[in-house]
N, C-alpha and C positions, 0 to 999 in steps of 0.2 A: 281802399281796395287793396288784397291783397296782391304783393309783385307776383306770386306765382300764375297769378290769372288775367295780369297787368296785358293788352290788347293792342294794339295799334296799326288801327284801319283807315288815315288816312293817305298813305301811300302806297303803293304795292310797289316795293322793293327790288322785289328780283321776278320772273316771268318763267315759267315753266311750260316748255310745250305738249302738246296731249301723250306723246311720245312719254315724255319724263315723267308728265302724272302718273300715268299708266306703272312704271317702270318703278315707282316710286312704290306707290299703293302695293303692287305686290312684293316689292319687298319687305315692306311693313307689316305686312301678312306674312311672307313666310316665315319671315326670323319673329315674329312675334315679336315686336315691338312694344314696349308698355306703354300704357294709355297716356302717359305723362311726363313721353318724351315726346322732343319733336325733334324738326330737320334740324341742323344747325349747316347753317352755309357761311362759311366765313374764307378767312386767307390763313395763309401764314408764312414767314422769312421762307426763303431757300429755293429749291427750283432753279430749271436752270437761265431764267429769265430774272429771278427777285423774290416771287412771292409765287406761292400755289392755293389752289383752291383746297378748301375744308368741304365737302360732303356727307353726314355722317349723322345717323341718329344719336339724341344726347339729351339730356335733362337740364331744363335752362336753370340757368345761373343770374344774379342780381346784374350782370351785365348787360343783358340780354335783353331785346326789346320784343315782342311777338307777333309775329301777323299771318291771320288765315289766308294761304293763295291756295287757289282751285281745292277747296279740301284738307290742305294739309298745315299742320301747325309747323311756323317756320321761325327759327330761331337765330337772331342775326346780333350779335354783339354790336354797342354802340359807336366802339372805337373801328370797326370793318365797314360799316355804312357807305362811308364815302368811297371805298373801293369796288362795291357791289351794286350801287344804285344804276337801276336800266338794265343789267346782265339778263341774259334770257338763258337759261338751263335746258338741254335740249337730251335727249337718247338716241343715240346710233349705233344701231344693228344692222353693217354692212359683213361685206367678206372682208374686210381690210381694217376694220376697228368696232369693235363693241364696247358701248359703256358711255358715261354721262360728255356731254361738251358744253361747253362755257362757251357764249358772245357777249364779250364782256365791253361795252362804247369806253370805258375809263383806260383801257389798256393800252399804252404807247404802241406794247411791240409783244407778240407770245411765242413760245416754242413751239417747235415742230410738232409736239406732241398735243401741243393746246390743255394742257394742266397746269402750266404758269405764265405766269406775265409779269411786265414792268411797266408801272407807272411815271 
């Protein structure tokens, strides 16, 4: 099998609320997204807790492991697993904060802003 098409359907990962799908789907729509990218949800160093989240369409890479949730093809590097597994990805459009939030069970402790955390 080819890695680009390479699937992996026995866990689901990360959890999206209908909020997020929603949220998600049309952004993919507006910006036109290519057929051949997907979510990538990952972390990385810095923030003011350790690590932030990655959100972001992208074209997977040999790191990459893939899995269909609600719809959307989602791209989770191998070495990020363990910090993502259980997170639920939510959307909030209040008067006080718009834009994606992270419940993330792996996280010690996150900032105020809930875009990083420490494990």
């Amino acid at each position: 099998m080819d890695d680009n098409n390479r699937t992996t359907a026995t866990m689901q990962p990360v959890m999206f609320t209908e909020g997020a799908v929603k949220a998600l789907k049309g952004i993919e729509a507006e910006q036109d997204i290519p057929k051949n990218y997907g979510l990538r949800v990952g972390v990385k160093g810095g923030g003011c807790s350790g690590f932030s989240y990655v959100l972001g369409f992208d074209e997977q890479t040999e790191k990459d492991d893939v899995f269909e949730i609600e719809g959307i093809r989602v791209l989770i590097e191998k070495t990020h697993f363990m910090y993502l597994a259980g997170m639920e990805i939510d959307w909030v459009d209040g008067l006080e904060n718009r834009g994606f939030s992270f419940n993330n069970p792996n996280a010690k402790s996150t900032c105020g802003c809930g875009s990083s955390f420490e494990v």
